[in-house]
C-alpha positions in Angstrom: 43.8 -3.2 51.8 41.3 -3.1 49.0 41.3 0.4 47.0 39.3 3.1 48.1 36.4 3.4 45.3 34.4 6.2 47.3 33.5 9.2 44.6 34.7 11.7 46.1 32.0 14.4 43.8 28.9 13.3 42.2 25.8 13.4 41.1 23.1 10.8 43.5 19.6 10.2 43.0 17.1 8.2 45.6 14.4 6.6 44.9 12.1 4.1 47.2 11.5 0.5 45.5 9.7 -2.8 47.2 11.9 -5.6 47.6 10.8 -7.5 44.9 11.2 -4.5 42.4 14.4 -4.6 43.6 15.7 -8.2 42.3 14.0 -7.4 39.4 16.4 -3.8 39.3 19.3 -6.1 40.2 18.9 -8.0 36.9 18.9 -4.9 34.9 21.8 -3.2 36.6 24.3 -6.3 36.2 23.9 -6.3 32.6 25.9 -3.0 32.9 27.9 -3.2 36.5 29.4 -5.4 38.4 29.1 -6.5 41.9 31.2 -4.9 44.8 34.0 -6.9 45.7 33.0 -6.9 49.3 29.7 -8.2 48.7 30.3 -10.6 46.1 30.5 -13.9 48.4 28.1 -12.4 50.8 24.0 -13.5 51.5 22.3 -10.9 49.2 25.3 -9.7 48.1 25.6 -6.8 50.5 27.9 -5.9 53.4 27.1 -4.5 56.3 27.7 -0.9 56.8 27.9 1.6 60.5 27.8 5.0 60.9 28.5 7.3 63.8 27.1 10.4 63.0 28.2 13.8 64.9 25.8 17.1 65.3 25.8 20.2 68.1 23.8 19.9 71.3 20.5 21.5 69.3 21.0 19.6 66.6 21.8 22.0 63.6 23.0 19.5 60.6 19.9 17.8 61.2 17.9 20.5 61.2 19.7 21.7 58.1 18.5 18.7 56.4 15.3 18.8 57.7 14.7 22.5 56.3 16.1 21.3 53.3 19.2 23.6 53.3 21.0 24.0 49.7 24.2 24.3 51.1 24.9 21.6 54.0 27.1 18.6 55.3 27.4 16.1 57.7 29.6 14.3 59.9 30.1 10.7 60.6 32.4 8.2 61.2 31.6 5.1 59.2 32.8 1.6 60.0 32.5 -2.0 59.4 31.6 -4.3 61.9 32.1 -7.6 59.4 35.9 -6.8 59.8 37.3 -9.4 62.1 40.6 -6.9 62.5 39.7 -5.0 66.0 42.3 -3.0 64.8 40.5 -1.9 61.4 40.6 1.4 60.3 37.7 4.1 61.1 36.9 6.3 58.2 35.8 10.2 59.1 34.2 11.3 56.2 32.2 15.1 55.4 29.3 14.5 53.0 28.6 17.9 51.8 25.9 19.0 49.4 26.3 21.9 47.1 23.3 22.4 45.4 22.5 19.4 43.9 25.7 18.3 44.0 27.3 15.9 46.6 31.2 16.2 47.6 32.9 13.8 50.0 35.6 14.0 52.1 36.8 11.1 54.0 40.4 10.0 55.7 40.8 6.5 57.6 42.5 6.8 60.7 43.3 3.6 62.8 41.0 3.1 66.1 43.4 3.6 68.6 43.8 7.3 67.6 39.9 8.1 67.1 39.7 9.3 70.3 42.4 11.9 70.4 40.9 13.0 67.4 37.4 13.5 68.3 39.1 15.8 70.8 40.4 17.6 68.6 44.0 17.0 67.9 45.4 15.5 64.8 46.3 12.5 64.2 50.3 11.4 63.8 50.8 10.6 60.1 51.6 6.9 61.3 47.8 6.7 62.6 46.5 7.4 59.1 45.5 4.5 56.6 46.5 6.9 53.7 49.1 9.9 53.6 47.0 10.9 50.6 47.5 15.0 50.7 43.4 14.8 50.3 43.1 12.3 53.0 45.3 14.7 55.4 43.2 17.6 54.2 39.8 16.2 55.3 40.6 14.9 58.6 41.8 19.1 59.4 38.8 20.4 57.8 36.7 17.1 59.7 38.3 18.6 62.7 37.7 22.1 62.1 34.0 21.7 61.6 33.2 19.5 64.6 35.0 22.1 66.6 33.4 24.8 65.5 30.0 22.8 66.3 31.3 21.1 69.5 30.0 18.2 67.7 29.8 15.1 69.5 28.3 11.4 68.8 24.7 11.2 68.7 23.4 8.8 66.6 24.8 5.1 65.1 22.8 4.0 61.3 23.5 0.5 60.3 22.2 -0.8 57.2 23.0 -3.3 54.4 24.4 -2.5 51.1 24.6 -3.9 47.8 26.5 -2.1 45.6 27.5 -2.1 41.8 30.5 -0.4 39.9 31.1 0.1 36.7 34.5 -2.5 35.4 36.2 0.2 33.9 36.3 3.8 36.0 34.6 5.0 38.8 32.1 7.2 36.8 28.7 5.2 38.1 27.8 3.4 40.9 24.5 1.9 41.6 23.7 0.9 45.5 20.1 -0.8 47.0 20.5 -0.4 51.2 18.2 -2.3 53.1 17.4 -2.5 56.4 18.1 0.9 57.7 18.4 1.1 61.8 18.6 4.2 63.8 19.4 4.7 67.5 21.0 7.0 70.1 24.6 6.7 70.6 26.8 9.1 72.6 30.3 7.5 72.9 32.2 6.2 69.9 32.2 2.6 70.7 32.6 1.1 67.4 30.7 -2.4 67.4 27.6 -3.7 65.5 25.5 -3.6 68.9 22.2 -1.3 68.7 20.4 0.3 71.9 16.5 0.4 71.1 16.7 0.4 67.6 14.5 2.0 65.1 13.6 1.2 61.5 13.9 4.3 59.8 12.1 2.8 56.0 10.5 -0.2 57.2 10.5 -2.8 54.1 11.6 -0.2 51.9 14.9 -0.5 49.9 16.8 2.5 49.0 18.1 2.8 45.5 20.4 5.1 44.6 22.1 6.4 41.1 25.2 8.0 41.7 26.9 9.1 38.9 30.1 11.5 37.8 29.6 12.9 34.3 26.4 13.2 32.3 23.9 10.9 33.1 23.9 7.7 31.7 21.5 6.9 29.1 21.0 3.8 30.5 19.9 5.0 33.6 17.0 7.0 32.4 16.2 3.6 30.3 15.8 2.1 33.9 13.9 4.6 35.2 11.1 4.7 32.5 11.0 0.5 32.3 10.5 0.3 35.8 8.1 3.6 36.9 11.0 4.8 39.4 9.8 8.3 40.9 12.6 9.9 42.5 12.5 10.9 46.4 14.5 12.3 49.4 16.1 9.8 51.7 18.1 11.0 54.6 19.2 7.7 56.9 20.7 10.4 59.5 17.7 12.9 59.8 14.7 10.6 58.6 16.3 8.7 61.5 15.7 11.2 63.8 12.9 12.5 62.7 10.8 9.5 63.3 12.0 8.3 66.1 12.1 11.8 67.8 14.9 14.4 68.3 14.4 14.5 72.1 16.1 10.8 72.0 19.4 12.0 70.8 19.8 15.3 73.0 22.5 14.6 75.7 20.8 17.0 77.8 17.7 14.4 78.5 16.1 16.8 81.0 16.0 19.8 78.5 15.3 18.0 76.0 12.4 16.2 77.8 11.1 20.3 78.4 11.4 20.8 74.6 9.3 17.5 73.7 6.6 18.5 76.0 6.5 22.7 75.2 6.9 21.4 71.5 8.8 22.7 68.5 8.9 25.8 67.2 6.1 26.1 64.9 8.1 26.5 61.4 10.7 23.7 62.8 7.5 21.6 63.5 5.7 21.6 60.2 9.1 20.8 58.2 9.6 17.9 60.4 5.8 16.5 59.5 6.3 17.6 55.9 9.4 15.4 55.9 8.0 12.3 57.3 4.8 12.7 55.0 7.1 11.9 52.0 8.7 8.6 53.7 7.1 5.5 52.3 3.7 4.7 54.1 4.2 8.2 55.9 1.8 9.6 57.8 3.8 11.9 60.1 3.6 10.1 62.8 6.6 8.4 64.7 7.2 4.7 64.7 9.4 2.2 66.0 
């Protein structure tokens, strides 16, 4: 298995380019990076990437990003549905942002044991990909936190990622996702296979500069030559928010009586607020 270059703390900024901008960025960035190894025999050089996210019957991580909480996280289970191994690893991973910022967690733990997981019991050391003590540490605290929530499934993001790394540490890392698909999902059934689907940025693809240390000089070179203006881009609660929460409530019949009485007022107008910065937004839902 290929080594884990995940950052596990960083520093990430988004920004929302046309696709042409973006070949144009991917001339610019290879002068200083290199391509993934996963997507460097691939069309567009990018690999496709799934994630399962988990959230509390009302919601609350996504309302946490939606109210634009300093201090929050999120849980999914991210997978790869290009692997032809059925037997491939699932990776549970907390993304957490403190302030501004970001801290991962992540521990892969082979599919036959997600299950008993997700219900709460840990997995035998022989189930894990890694017996990394840090690997071993975020699957408890993964645990911990979806138990405290009674966090279950509720929503699978698939998009496409091409990513670039720097050849000599793991210090920068420059990614453009594309393609960015939302839908309702309440089981973990790990396959590439969307229900209703939703395109959460249309055309739109996703830069983002993630970095360790200081901030590359080169990066803010980048920034000027090309106009970037830097944004907010949740795939999870963007998701959600424009295709509507009521859709990933298991409770369809209260959450049916929610849609209809409406939001609360202050939970309402951060939703619009939020979808009036997405590109072409307008607050108003599409699919």
């Amino acid at each position: 298995m290929a080594e884990d270059n995940m950052q596990l703390q960083r520093w990430e900024l988004k920004y929302f380019i046309p696709g042409d901008v973006a070949l144009a960025l991917r001339e610019f960035v290879s002068s200083y990076l290199e391509i993934d190894e996963y997507g460097a025999k691939r069309p567009n050089l990018s690999y496709s990437i799934h994630n399962l996210y988990l959230d509390s019957e009302d919601l609350r991580i996504y309302w946490g990003t939606i109210n634009g909480n300093r201090n929050r996280f999120k849980l999914r289970l991210r997978f790869y549905a290009d692997n032809p191994n059925p037997q491939a690893p699932v990776f549970f991973e907390i993304k957490r942002r403190m302030n501004d910022a970001i801290l991962k967690q992540r521990c892969g733990v082979q599919r036959s044991a997600v299950e008993a997981v997700l219900g709460g019991q840990l997995p035998e050391l022989g189930e894990l990909v890694s017996q990394d003590v840090r690997q071993l540490a975020a699957i408890q605290r993964f645990i911990e936190l979806s138990g405290e929530l009674r966090a279950c499934p509720v929503a699978h993001v698939a998009y496409d990622r091409e990513a670039w790394i720097s050849p000599h540490d793991n210090s920068v890392r420059v990614t453009f996702d594309r393609n960015v698909l939302i839908s309702p999902e309440f089981s973990a059934r790990f396959t590439s296979e969307m229900d209703d689907p939703t395109s959460v940025f249309g055309d739109s693809v996703i830069l983002e500069l993630k970095f360790t240390g200081r901030f590359p000089d080169w990066f803010g070179e980048m920034v000027r030559v090309f106009g970037l203006r830097q944004g907010s881009a949740s795939k999870y609660a963007d998701g959600i928010a424009i295709k509507g929460e009521y859709c990933f409530q298991r409770n369809q019949d209260m959450a049916a009586k929610n849609f209809e009485v409406g939001l609360a007022a202050e939970r309402k107008q951060a939703r619009l607020s939020r979808l009036a910065r997405l590109p072409g937004g307008s607050g108003v839902s599409r699919t």
